[in-house]
N, C-alpha and C positions, 0 to 999 in steps of 0.2 A: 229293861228293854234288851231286844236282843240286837246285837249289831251284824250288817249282812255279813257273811259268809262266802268263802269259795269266789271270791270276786279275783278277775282279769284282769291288767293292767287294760286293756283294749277295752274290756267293757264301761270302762269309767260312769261306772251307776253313783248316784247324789242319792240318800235318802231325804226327802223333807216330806215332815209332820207337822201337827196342828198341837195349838196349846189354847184351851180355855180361859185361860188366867189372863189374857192383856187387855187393856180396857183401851178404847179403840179412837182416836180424833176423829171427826168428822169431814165427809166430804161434802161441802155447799153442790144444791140441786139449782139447776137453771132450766131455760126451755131449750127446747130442741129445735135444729135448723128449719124455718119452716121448707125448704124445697125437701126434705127428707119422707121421702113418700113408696111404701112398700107396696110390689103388686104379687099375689099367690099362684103358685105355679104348680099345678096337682102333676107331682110323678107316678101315678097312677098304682096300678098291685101287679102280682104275676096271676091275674085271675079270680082272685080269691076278692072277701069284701073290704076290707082290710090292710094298710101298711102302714110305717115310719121310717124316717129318717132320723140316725143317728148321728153321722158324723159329715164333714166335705171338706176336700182342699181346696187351695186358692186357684186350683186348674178349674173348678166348679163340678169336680167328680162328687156325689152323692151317694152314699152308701145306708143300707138301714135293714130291713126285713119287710117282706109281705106275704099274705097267706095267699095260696097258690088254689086253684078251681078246685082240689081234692081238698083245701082247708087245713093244709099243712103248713106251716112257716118257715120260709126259707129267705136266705139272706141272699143282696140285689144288691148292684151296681147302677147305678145310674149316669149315662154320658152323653152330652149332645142330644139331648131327647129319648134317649132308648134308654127304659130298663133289662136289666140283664140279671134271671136265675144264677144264684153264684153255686146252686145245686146243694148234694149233703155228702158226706164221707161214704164208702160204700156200707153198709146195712144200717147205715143210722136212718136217722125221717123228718128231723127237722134241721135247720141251722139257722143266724142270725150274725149279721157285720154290724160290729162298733167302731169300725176306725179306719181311714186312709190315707197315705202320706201323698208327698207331692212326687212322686214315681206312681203313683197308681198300685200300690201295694195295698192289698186290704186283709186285714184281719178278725176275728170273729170267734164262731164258736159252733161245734157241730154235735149232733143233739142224739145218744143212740137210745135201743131197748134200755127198759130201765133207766133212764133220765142217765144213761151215765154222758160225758159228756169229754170233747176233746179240743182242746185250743186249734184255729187252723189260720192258716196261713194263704191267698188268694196270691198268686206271683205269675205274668207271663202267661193268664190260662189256665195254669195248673192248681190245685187244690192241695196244698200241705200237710200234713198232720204234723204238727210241732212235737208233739210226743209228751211224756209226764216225768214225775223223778223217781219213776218206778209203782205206782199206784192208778187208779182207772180215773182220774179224774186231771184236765188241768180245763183254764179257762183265761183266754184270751183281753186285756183289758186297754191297749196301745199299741200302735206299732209310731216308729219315727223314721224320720229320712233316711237313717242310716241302717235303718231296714232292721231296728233292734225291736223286739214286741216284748211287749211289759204284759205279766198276767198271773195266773197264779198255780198251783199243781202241789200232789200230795205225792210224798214220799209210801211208798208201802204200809207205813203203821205209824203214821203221824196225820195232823190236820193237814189245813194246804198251806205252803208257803209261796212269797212271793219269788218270780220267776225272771227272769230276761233269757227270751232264745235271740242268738246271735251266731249266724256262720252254721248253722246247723248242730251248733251245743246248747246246754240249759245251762244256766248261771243261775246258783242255789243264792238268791237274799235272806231267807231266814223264814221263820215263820211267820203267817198275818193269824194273829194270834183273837181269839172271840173277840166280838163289836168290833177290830177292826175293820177299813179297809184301803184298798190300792186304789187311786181314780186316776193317776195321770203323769205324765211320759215327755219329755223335751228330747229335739237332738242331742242334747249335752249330756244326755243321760238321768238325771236328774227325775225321780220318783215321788209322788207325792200320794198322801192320802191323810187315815187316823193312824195311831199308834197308842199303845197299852205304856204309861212310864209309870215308875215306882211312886209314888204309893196306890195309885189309882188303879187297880190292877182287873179287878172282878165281881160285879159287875162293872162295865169300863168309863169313866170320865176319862175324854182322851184329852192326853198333854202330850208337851213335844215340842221339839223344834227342828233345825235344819242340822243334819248330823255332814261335820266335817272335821275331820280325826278325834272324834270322842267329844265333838263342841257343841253343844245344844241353844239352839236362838229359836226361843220364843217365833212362831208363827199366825198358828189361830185353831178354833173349835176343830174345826173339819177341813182340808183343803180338799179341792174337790178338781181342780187344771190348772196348769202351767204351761206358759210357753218359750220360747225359743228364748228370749230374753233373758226369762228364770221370773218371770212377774207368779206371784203363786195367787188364787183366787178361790173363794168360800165362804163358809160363814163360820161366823164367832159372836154368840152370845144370840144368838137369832135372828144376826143382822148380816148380812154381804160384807165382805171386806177383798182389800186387794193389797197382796205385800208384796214390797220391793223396794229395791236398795238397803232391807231392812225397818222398814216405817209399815208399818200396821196398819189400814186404813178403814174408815166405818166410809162405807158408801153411799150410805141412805137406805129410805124407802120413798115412798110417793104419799107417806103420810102418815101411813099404818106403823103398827108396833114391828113388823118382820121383812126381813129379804132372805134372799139368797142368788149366789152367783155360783156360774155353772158351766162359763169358755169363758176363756181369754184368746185373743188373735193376736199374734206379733206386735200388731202396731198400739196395742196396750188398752182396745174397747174390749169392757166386758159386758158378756149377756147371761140373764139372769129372771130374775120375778123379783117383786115387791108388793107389797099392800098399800090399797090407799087410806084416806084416814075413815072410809066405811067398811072397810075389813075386804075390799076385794083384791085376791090378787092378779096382778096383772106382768107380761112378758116385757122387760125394759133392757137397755143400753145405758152403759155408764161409759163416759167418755172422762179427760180432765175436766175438773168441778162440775160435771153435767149428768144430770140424770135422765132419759128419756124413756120418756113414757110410749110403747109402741102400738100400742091400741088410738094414739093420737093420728097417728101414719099408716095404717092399714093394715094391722094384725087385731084379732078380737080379744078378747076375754080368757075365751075358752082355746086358743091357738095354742098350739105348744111347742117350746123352740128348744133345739139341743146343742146347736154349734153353728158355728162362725166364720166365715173367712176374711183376709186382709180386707176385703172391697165391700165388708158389713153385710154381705149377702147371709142369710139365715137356714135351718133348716130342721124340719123338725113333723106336726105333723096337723091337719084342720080338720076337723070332724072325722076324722080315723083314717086318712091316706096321707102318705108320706107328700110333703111339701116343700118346696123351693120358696121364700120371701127375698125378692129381687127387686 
């Protein structure tokens, strides 16, 4: 493993990884409140036939991509009703937002000739180029409160490694080395993903744990979000889990062999998919000892959900337009 690099006392970055190896207690499944009842709220496209919703904060800002009436894909804001083109860097053609904090700060990625492609930064208006660590390529994967964006960028004659720009510098973490990857970003700084550990090297079973001055604690398979808290959330062994305070946790499913979890919000609900025990999977909430099923409360099947805010509001996308679940 390689430990990050080039780190700032200010930038106070956590690395945590996932570990295969823990075998997981179970979380008891209950019903769900019946007044808990979702209504869909289509954010429409800029045009085009097509969008999604990636990420939102607890302000209810919506951020995601849609294809535009030329059939280009560009990444949207969405506030109080109005979507908003977040546009593309000059001569590129496409771009896409994965992330926004609660300043209204959005992050993303902008799409040139040749797929080359550039981390960007949405601030006040203006359109950033976050820059690389010297190579044509970075790509954007978090931003947090603190206005830190987690993501990735290649050195001149290396792969890509993972990145934090902060203040208008790049903070070199090290390499994200084959199979791995980076999925997710806390105030505290605090980064999560997979990681490559000795002996597991290539092709990669990823191990790993939370790295704090060279201490490694077991987490799980894959982490996949974290939040302010440091709750880390994923899957291990083909099942959702949610770790914190150190305890491991099997989440369930709704019956079936498999889950997986995919946000956590502050107040410690996570959203995710499960199977029932006819193999179908379906979009749920995991609260304490509760598993809910949300196709119960007004989401389908086929709905698809990405992220979360404090007030369980959803969003994600229904028969291929970016969606609000409220």
């Amino acid at each position: 493993m390689r430990y990050p690099t080039g780190l700032s006392a200010a930038a106070s970055v956590t690395v945590l990884v996932a570990s295969a190896l823990t075998v997981l207690p179970a979380v008891a499944a209950s019903a769900a409140p019946a007044t808990l009842a979702y209504h869909a709220v289509d954010l429409g496209t800029l045009g085009g036939a097509a969008s999604a919703a990636t990420a939102m904060n607890d302000r209810g800002t919506v951020v995601g991509w849609s294809l535009t009436a030329e059939g280009a894909r560009h990444a949207f804001v969405w506030r109080n009703g109005v979507m908003t083109d977040l546009g593309v860097l000059p001569g590129h053609v496409e771009s896409t937002a994965v992330d926004v904090n609660e300043r209204g700060e959005v992050v993303g990625t902008s799409t040139g000739p040749e797929l080359i492609t550039r981390a960007v930064l949405w601030r006040n208006g203006q359109m950033i180029d976050l820059g690389t660590l010297g190579g044509d390529y970075s790509e954007a994967v978090a931003v947090n409160d603190r206005g830190q964006v987690l993501g990735l960028s290649n050195p001149a004659t290396d792969i890509p490694h993972r990145v934090v720009w902060q203040d208008g510098a790049i903070i070199d973490l090290g390499r994200q080395d084959f199979y791995e990857l980076t999925t997710g970003f806390n105030n505290r700084g605090d980064v999560v993903g997979t990681f490559n550990v000795s002996p597991y090297d290539y092709p990669c079973t990823c191990v790993g744990g939370r790295l704090r001055d060279g201490v490694v604690t077991p987490v799980g398979d894959q982490a996949t979000a974290i939040n302010n808290l440091g709750h880390v959330v994923g899957v291990a062994n083909g099942r959702a889990f949610r770790w914190r305070a150190g305890v491991l946790a099997d989440l369930g499913t709704l019956g079936g062999a498999t889950s997986r979890a995919t946000a956590v919000n502050d107040l410690g609900v996570v959203l995710g998919s499960a199977d029932t025990a006819a193999g179908v999977r379906r979009p749920v909430l995991w609260g304490v000892g509760r598993t809910v099923d949300l196709t119960a409360h007004g989401l389908g099947t086929t709905d698809l959900v990405n992220d979360l805010d404090t007030r369980n509001r959803l969003v994600g996308s229904r028969a291929g337009r970016a969606t609000l679940f409220r």
